[in-house]
Structures are given as C-alpha cells and as structure tokens.
VOKE-29778 format. One record per atom (N, C-alpha, C): x, y, z; atom name; residue number from 1; residue in one letter. Coordinates in steps of 0.05 Angstrom, whole numbers. Layout:
<nodes>
[[X Y Z] CA NUM A]
...
</nodes>
This chain:
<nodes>
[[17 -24 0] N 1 X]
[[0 0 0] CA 1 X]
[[18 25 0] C 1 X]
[[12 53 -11] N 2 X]
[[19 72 -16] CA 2 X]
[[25 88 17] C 2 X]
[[44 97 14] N 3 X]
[[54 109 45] CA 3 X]
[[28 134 36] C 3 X]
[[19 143 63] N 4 X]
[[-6 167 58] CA 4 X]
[[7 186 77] C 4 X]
[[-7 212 69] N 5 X]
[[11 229 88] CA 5 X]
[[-5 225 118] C 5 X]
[[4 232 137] N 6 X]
[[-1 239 159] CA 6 X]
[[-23 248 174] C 6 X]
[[-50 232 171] N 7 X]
[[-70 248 182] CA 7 X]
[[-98 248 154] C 7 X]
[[-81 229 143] N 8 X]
[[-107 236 105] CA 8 X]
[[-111 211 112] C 8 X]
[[-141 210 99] N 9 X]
[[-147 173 97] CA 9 X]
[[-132 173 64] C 9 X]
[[-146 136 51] N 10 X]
[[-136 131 32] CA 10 X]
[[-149 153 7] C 10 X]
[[-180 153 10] N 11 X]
[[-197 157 -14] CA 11 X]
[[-199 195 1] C 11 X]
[[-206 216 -15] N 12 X]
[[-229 233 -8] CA 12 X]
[[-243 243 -29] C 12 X]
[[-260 246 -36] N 13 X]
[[-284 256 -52] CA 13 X]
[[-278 284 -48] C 13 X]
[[-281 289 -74] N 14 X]
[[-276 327 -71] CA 14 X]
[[-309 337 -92] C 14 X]
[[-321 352 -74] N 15 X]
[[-342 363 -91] CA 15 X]
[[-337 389 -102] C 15 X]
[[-363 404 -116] N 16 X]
[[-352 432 -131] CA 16 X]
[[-379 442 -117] C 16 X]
[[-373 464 -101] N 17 X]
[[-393 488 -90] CA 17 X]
[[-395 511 -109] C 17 X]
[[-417 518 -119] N 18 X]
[[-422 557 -124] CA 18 X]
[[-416 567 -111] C 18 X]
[[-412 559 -88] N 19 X]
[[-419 577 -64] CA 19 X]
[[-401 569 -37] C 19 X]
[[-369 567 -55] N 20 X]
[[-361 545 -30] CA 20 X]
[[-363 564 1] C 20 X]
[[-361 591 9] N 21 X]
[[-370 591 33] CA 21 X]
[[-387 586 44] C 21 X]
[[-416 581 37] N 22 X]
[[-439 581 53] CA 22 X]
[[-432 558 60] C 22 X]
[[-420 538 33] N 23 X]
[[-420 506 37] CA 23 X]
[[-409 493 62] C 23 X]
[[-387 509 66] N 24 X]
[[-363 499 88] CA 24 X]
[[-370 510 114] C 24 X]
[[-396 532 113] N 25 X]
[[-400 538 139] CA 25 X]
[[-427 507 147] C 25 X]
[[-447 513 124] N 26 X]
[[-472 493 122] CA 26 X]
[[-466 473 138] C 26 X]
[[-448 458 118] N 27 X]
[[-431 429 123] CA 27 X]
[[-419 419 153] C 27 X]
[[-403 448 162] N 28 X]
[[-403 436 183] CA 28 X]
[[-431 448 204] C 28 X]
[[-437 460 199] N 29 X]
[[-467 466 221] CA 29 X]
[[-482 440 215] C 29 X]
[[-495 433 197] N 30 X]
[[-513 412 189] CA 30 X]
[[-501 381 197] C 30 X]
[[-473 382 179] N 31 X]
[[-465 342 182] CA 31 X]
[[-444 338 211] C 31 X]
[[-433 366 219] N 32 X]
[[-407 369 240] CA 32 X]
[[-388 369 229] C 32 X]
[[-376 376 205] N 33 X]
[[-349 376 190] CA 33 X]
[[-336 392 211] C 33 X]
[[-306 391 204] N 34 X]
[[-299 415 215] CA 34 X]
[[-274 426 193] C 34 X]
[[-259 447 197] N 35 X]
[[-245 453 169] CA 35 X]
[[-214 444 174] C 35 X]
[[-199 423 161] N 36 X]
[[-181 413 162] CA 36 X]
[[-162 430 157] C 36 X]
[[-164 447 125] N 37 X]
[[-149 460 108] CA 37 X]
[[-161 478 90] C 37 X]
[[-146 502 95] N 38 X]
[[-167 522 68] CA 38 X]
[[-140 537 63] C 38 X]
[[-140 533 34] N 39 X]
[[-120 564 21] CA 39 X]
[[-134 575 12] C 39 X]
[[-132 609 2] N 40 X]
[[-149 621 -2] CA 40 X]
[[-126 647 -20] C 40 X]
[[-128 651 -39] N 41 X]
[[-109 669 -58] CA 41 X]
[[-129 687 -74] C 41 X]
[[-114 714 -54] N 42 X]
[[-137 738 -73] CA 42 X]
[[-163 741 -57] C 42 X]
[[-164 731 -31] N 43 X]
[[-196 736 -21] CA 43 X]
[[-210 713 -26] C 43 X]
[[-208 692 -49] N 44 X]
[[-222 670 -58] CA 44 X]
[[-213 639 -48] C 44 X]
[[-230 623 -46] N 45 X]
[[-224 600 -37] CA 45 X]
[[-213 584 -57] C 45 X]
[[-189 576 -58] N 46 X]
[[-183 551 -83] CA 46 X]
[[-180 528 -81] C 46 X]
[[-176 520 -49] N 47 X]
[[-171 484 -38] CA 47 X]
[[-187 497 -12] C 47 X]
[[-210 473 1] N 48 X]
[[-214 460 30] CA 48 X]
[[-219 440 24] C 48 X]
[[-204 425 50] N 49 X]
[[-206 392 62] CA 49 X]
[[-225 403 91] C 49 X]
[[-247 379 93] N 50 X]
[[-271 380 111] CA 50 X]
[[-258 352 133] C 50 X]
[[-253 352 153] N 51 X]
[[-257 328 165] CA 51 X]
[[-275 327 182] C 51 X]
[[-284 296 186] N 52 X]
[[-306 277 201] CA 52 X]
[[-294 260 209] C 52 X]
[[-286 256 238] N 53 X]
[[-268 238 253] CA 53 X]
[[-250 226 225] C 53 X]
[[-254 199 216] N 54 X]
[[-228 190 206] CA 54 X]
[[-226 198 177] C 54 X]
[[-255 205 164] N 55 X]
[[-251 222 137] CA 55 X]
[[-256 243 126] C 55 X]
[[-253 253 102] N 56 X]
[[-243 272 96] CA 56 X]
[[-258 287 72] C 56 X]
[[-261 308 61] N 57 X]
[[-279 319 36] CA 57 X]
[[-270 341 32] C 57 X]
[[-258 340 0] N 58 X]
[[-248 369 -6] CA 58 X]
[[-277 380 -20] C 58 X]
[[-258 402 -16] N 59 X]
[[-293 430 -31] CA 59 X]
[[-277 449 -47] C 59 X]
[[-291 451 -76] N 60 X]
[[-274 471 -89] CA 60 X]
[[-296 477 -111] C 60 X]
[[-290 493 -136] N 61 X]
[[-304 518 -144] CA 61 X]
[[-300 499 -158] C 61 X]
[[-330 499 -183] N 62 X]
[[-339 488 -200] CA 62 X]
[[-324 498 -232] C 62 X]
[[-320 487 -244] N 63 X]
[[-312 496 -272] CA 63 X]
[[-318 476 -296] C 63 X]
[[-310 475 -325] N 64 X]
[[-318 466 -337] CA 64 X]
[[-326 439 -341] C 64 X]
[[-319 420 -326] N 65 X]
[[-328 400 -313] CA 65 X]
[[-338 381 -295] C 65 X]
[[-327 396 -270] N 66 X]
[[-337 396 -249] CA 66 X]
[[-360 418 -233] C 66 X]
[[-392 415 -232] N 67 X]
[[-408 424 -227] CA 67 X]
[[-425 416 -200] C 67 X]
[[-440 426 -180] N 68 X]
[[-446 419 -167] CA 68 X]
[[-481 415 -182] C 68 X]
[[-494 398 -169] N 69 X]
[[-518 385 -177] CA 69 X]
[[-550 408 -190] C 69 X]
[[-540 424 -165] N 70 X]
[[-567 447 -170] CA 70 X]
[[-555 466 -196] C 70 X]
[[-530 471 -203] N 71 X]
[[-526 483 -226] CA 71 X]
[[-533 467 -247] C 71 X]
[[-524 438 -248] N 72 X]
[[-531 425 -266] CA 72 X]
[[-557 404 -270] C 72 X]
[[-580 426 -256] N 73 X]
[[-600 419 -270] CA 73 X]
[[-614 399 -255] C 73 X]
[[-597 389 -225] N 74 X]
[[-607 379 -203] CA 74 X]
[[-592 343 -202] C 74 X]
[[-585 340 -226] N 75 X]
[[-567 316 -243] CA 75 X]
[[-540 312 -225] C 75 X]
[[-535 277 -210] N 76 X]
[[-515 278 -201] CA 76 X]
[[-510 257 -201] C 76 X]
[[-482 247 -203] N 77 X]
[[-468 232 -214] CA 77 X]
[[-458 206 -190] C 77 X]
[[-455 229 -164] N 78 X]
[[-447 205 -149] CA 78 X]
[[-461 212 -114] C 78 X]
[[-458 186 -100] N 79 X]
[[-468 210 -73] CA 79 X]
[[-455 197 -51] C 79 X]
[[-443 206 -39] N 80 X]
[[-444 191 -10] CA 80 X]
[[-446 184 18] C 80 X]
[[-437 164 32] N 81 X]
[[-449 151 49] CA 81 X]
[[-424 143 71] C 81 X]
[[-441 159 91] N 82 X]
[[-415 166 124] CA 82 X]
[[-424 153 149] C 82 X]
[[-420 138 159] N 83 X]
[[-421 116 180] CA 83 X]
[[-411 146 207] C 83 X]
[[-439 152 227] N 84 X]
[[-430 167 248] CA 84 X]
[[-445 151 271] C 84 X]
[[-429 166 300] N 85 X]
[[-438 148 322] CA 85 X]
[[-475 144 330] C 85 X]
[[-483 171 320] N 86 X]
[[-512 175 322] CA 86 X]
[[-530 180 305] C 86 X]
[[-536 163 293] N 87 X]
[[-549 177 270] CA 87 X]
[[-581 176 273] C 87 X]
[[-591 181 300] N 88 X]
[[-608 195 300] CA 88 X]
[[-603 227 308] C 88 X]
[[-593 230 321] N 89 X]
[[-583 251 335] CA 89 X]
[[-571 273 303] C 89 X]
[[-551 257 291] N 90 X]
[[-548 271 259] CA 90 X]
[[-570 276 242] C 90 X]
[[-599 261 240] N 91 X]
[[-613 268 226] CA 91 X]
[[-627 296 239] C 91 X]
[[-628 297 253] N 92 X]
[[-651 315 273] CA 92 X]
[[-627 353 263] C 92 X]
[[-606 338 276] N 93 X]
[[-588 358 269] CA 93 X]
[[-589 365 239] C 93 X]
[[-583 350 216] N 94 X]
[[-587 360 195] CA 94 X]
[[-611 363 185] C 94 X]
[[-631 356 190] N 95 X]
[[-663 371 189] CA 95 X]
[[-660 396 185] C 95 X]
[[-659 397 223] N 96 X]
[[-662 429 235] CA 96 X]
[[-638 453 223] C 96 X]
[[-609 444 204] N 97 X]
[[-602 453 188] CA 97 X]
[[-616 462 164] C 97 X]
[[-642 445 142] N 98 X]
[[-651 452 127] CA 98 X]
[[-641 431 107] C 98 X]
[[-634 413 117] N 99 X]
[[-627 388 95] CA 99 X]
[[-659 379 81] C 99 X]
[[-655 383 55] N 100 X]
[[-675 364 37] CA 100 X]
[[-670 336 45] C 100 X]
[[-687 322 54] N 101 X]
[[-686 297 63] CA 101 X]
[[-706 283 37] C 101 X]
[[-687 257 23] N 102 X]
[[-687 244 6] CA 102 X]
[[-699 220 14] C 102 X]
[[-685 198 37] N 103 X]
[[-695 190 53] CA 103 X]
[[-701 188 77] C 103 X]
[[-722 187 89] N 104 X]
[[-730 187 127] CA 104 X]
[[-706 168 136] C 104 X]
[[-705 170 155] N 105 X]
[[-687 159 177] CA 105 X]
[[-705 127 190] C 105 X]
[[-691 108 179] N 106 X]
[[-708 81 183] CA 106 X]
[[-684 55 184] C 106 X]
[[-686 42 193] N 107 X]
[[-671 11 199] CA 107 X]
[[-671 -7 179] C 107 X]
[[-659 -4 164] N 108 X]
[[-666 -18 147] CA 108 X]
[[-656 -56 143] C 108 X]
[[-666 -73 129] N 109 X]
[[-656 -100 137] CA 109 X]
[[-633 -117 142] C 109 X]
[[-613 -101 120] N 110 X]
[[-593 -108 126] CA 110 X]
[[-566 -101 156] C 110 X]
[[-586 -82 172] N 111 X]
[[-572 -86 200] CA 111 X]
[[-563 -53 201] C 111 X]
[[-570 -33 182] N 112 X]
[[-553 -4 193] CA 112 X]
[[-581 16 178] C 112 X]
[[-581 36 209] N 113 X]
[[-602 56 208] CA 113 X]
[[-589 74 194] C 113 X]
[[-605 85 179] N 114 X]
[[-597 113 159] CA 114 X]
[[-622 129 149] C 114 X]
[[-608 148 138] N 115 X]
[[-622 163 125] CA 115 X]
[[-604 178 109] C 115 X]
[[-621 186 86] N 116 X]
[[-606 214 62] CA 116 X]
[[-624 232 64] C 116 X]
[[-601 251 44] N 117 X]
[[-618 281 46] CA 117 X]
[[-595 290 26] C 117 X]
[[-601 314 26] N 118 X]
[[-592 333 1] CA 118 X]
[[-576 352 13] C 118 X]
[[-549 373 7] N 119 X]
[[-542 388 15] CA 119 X]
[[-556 412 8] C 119 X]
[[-540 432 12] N 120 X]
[[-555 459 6] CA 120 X]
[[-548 470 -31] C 120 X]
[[-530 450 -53] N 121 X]
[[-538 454 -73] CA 121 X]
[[-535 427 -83] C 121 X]
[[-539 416 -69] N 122 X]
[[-555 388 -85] CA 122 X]
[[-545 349 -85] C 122 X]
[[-513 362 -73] N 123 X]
[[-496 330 -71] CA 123 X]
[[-521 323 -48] C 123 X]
[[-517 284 -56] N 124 X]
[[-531 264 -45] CA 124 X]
[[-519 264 -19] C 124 X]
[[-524 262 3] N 125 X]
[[-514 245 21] CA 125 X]
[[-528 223 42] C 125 X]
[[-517 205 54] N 126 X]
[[-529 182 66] CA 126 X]
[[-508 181 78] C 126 X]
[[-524 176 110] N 127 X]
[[-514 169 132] CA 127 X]
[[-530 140 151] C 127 X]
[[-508 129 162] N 128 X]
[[-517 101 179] CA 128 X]
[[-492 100 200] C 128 X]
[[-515 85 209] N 129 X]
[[-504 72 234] CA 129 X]
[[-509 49 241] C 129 X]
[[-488 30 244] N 130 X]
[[-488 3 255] CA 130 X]
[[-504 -1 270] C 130 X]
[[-532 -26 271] N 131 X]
[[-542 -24 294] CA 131 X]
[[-548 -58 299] C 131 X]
[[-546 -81 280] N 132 X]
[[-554 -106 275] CA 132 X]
[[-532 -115 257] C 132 X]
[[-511 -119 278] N 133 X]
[[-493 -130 266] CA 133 X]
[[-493 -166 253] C 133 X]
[[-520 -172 267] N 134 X]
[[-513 -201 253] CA 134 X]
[[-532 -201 229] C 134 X]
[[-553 -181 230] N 135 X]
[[-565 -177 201] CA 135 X]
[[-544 -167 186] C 135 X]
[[-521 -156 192] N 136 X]
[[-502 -143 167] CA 136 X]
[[-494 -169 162] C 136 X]
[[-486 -183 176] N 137 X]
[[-468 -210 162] CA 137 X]
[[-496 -233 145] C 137 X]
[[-515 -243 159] N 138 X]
[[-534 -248 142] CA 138 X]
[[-530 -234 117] C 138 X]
[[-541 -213 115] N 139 X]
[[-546 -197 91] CA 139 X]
[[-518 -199 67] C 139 X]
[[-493 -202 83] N 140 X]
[[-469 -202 68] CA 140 X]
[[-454 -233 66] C 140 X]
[[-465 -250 72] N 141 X]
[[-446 -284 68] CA 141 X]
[[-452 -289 49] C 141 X]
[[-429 -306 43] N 142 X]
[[-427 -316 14] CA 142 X]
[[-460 -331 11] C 142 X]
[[-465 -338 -9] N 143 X]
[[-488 -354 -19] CA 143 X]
[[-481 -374 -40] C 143 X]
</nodes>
C-alpha cells in the first residue's frame, strides 16, 4: 500500500460548491465537519479539506467540468455515504439545518439505520449507523 501522508485517509471525494463559503460553513453546522485545510489566494477559496473523525472531503469551485448538482439541472453523478456514532441525533441535526431529506431515517434489513438528504446545492448524502450487526453478516455471506 501507498505510504499516505499523515493524518489523510486513503480515498477523499472532492465536490464543486457555487458557493463554496456558505458550503463549508452549512456542512459543518448541518453534518459536523470541521475545516481541516483552506487556502485562499486573492480573497477567494481555491482548496478546503472538511474532516469527520477519520474522513475527509475536499470543496472547491466548479468549472468546466466539475459542477455541483443544483447548477446542473439537479443531475448527479455520485453520492455519498458516512457511517457516524448517532445517526439519529445527525438526522434531527441536519433537518433542523434545512437538509432536503431524500430519505426518512429508518432501519433498514440489512442491519444499519440511515437516512439521506440533500445538501444545500444538491450533492446526495447518506448516513448510517451500525445497529444489527448479525443482520449485516446475514445480509453479506457468501451464498
């Protein structure tokens, strides 16, 4: 495996904000981010890294390829999904943020409670929490 620097997981997902301030304040009021890293050249934001205990999410300005969802027409490509200690306590919290909630907050069979919702321009996200660990393994043995 690849030596990593010091403090980075392996993977991070980097999204594109319109609006990367509101995002990085939102983000962490709504999910609990907190701000790892921000350069900022000229007054403007050009790199943040977001951490959540062991991972990580860069945020940066949209351009000819990279768009966030509500610019493009609500269309998104990928979404993801963050394992926290409470995730009831996180849904309530990102509610009362103003999260579009995609899906309610429910148990589902394979053993981890979650729910999704929408940021404030449009990335997917889903959150769970381990709660039936022998429904996870059910749900996951070979067959």
């Amino acid at each position: 495996m690849t030596d990593l620097p010091v403090g980075y997981p392996q993977i991070t997902p980097y999204l594109a904000y319109e609006n990367d301030r509101a995002a990085i304040a939102w983000l962490q009021k709504a999910f609990g981010f907190r701000v790892k890293h921000l350069v900022e050249e000229g007054g403007k934001i050009v790199h943040c890294e977001l951490e959540y205990g062991a991972g990580s999410v860069g945020i940066g300005n949209p351009d000819a390829r990279a768009r966030s969802p509500r610019s493009a027409g609500g269309a998104y490509s990928s979404s993801l999904y963050m394992f926290v200690d409470d995730v009831d306590a996180h849904f309530a919290r990102a509610k009362a943020a103003g999260a579009v909630i995609l899906r309610e907050l429910r148990t589902m069979e394979y053993g981890d409670r979650t729910y999704g919702c929408e940021d404030l321009e449009g990335h997917p996200w889903f959150f769970g929490q381990r709660v039936d660990e022998k429904a996870w393994e059910e749900a996951n043995r070979p067959r």
